[in-house]
N, C-alpha and C positions, 0 to 999 in steps of 0.2 A: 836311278829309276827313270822310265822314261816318262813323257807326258800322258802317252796313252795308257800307263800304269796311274799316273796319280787321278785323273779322270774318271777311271773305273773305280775307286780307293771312296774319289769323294762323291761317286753315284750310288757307290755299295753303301757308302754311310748316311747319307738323306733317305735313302728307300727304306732303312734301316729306322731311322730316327722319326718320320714319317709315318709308319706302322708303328711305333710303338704310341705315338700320339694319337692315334685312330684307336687303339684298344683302350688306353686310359680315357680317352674324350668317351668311348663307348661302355665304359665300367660306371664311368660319373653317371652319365647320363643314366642307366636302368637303374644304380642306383637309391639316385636321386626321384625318380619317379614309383619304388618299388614301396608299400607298405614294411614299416619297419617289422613287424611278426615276421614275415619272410625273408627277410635279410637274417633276424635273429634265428629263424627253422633253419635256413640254407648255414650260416655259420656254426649250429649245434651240430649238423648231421656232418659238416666236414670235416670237427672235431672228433667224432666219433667213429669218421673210415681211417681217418690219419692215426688215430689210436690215442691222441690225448683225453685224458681223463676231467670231465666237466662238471662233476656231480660232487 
């Protein structure tokens, strides 16, 4: 490998790592801020497009 290979290897992987911190910081956060009823509406109605059965 050359240098200019493993550079781009560990720019692909930070940018990578990076964004996936920004969605998880961003999942916490509405979250954490969201009234638990709607957390519970939003997770019954995802059960019910995925097709598991709740009842």
């Amino acid at each position: 490998m050359t240098t200019k290979t493993l550079a781009t290897q560990k720019s692909s992987a930070l940018i990578s790592a990076l964004f996936v911190a920004l969605i998880g910081g961003t999942v916490l956060f509405v979250a954490g801020h969201a009234q638990s009823a709607v957390l519970h509406d939003a997770a019954h109605d995802i059960r019910h497009a995925t097709g598991f059965p709740c009842h």
